[in-house]
C-alpha positions as CSV (number, residue, x, y, z in Angstrom):
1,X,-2.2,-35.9,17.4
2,X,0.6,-36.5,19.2
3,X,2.1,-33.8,22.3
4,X,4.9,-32.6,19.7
5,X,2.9,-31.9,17.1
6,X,0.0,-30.1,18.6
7,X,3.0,-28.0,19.7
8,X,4.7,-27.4,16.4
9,X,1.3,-26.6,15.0
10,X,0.8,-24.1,18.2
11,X,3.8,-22.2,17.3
12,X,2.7,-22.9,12.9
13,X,0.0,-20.4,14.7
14,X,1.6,-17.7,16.1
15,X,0.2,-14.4,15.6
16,X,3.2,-12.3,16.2
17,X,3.9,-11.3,12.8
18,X,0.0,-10.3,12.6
19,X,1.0,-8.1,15.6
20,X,4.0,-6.4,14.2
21,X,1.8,-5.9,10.5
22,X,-0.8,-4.6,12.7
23,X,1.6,-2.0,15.3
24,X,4.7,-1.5,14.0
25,X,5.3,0.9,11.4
26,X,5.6,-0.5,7.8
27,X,5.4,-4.0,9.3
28,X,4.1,-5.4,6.9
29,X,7.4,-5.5,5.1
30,X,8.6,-8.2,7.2
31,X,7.3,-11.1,5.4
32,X,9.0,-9.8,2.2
33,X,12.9,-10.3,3.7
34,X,14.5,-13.3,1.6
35,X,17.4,-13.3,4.3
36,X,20.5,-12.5,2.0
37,X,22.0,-10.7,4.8
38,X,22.4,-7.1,2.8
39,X,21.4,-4.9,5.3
40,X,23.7,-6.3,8.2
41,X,26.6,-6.3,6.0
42,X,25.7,-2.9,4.8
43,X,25.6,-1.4,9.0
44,X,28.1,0.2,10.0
45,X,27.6,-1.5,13.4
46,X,26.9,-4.7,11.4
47,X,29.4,-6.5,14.0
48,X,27.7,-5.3,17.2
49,X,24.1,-6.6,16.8
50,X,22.7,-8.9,19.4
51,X,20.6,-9.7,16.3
52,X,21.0,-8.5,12.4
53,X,18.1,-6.4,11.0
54,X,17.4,-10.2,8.7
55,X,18.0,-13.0,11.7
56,X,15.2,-9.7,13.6
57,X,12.8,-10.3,11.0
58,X,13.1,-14.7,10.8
59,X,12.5,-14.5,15.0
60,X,9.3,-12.6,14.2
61,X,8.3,-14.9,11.2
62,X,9.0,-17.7,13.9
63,X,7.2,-16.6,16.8
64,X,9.7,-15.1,19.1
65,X,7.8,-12.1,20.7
66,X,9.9,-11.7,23.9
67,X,13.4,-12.5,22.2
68,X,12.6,-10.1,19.8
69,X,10.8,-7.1,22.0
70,X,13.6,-7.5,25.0
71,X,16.2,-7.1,22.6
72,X,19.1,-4.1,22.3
73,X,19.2,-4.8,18.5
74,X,16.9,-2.5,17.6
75,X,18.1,0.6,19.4
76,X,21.4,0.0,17.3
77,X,20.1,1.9,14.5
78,X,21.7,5.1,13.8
79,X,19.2,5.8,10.6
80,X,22.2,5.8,8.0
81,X,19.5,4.1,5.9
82,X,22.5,2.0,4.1
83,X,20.5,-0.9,4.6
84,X,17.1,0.4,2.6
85,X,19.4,1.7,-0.1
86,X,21.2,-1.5,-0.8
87,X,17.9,-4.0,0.2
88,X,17.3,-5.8,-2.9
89,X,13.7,-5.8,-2.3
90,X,13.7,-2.2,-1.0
91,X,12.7,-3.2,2.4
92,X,12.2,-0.2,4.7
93,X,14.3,-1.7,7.4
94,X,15.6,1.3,9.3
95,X,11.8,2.5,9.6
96,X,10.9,-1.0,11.0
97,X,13.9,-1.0,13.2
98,X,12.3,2.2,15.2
99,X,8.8,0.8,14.6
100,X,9.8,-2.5,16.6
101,X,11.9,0.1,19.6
102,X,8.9,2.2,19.7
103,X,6.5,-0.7,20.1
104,X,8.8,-2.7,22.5
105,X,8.9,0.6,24.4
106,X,4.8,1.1,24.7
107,X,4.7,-2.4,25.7
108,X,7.0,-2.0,28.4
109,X,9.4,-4.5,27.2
110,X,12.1,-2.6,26.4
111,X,15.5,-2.9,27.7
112,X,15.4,-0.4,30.6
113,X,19.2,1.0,30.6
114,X,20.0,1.1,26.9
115,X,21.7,4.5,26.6
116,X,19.9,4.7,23.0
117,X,16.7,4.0,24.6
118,X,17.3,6.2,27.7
119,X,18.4,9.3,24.9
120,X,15.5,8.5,22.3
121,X,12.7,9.2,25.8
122,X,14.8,12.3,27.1
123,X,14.8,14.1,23.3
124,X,10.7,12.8,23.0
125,X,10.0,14.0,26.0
126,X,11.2,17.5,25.3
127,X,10.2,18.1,22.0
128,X,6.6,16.8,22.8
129,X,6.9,19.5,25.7
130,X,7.9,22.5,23.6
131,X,7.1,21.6,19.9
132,X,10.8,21.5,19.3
133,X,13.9,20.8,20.3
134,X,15.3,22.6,23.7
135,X,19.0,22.2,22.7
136,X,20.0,23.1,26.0
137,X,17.8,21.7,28.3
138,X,18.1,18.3,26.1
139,X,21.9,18.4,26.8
140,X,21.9,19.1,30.2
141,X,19.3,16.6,30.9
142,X,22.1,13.9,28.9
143,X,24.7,15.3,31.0
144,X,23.2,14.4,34.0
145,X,21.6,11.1,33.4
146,X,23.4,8.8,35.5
147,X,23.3,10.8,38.2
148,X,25.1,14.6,39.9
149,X,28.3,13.1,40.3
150,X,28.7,11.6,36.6
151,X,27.1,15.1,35.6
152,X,29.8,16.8,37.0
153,X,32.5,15.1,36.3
154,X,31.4,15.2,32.5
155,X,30.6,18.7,32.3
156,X,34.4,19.6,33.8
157,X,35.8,16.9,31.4
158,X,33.9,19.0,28.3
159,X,34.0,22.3,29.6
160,X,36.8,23.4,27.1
161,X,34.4,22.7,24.3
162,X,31.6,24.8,26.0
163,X,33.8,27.5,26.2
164,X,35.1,27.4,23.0
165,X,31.2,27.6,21.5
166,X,30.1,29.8,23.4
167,X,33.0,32.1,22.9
168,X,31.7,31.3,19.0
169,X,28.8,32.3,20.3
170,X,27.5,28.6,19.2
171,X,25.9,28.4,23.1
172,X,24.1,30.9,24.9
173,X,23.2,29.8,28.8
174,X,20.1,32.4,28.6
175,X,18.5,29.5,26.0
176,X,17.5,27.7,29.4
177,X,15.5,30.2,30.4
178,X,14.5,32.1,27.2
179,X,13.4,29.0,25.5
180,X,9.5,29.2,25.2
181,X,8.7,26.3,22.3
182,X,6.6,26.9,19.3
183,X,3.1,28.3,18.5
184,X,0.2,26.2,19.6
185,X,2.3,23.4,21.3
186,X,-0.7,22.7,23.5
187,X,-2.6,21.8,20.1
188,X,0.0,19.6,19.3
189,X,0.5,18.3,23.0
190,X,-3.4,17.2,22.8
191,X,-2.5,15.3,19.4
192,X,-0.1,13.6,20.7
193,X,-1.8,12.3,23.8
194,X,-4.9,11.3,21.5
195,X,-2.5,9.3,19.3
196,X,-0.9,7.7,22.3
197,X,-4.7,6.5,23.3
198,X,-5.2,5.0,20.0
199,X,-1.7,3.5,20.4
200,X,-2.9,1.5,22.8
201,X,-5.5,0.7,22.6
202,X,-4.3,-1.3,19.5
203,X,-1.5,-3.0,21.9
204,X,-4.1,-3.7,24.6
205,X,-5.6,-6.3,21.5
206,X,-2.5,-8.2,22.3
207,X,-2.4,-8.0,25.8
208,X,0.5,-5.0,25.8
């Protein structure tokens, strides 16, 4: 067998779709895209995608685990689920979408200063801490993610809107402090951490 075949057969045997039916939620799916291009036409940021939910799904059908995992495509989704309401095949695509950012994300592979990214780990990381949303802490915390300065400068730009809800008593400051989570979030913090183990020790079966 010749050099370039043993190679085309090499990547005929790439397991990365195996991995992605094996980790990523409703993976399995994958394999069922016929490519019409629906769902990217469908997007309403369709235009912006370093790589359409279908040409996504062909790179993991052809092997490309780092092209795919380092990508921003997948943080593009804003869940408007146009895509799996007008999928032919009924494709859960917006599911997959977070299932391949979440996965990228365990494995370390995600790209580090996606905004998306950087939001989607700020608003996990406080609902996982009080068992639901801290509104205010979660927008402070956005504020304030590039640094004082920026913070600043964005909370003067937007303090007319502040004002105006908490005159509409749509914001109350005390929330910072008087914000105490839900019942048993302990319980669910050790759920979450057990699920994380099982997490990966599933990635850890391909070297994640």
């Amino acid at each position: 067998m010749s050099d370039l075949n043993a190679q085309m057969l090499e990547r005929y045997r790439n397991n990365f779709l195996e991995e992605v039916e094996a980790n990523v939620e409703e993976g399995e799916w994958v394999k069922m895209c016929m490519q019409c291009g629906v769902c990217s036409g469908s997007c309403p940021l369709g235009p912006y995608w370093e790589h359409p939910p279908q040409e996504i799904f062909m790179m993991i059908r052809a092997g490309k685990r780092d092209e795919v995992l380092k990508s921003e495509s997948m943080w593009m989704c804003t869940s408007c689920y146009n895509c799996i309401v007008r999928c032919p095949r009924g494709l859960p695509i917006t599911h997959i979408m977070h299932g391949l950012a979440h996965y990228a994300e365990r494995l370390g592979l995600a790209p580090k200063q996606n905004p998306t990214r950087r939001f989607a780990l700020m608003f996990w990381d406080n609902i996982a801490k009080y068992g639901r949303v801290n509104e205010a802490l979660l927008s402070l915390k956005l504020y304030f993610m590039d640094g004082f300065s920026t913070g600043i400068k964005r909370a003067l730009e937007m303090a007319p809107v502040g004002l105006g809800l908490f005159k509409a008593k749509r914001f109350n400051p005390m929330a910072l402090i008087a914000h105490k989570g839900c019942k048993g979030k302990k319980d669910l913090q050790k759920i979450l951490a057990k699920a994380r183990e099982i997490e990966l020790a599933k990635a850890a079966k391909f070297g994640g």
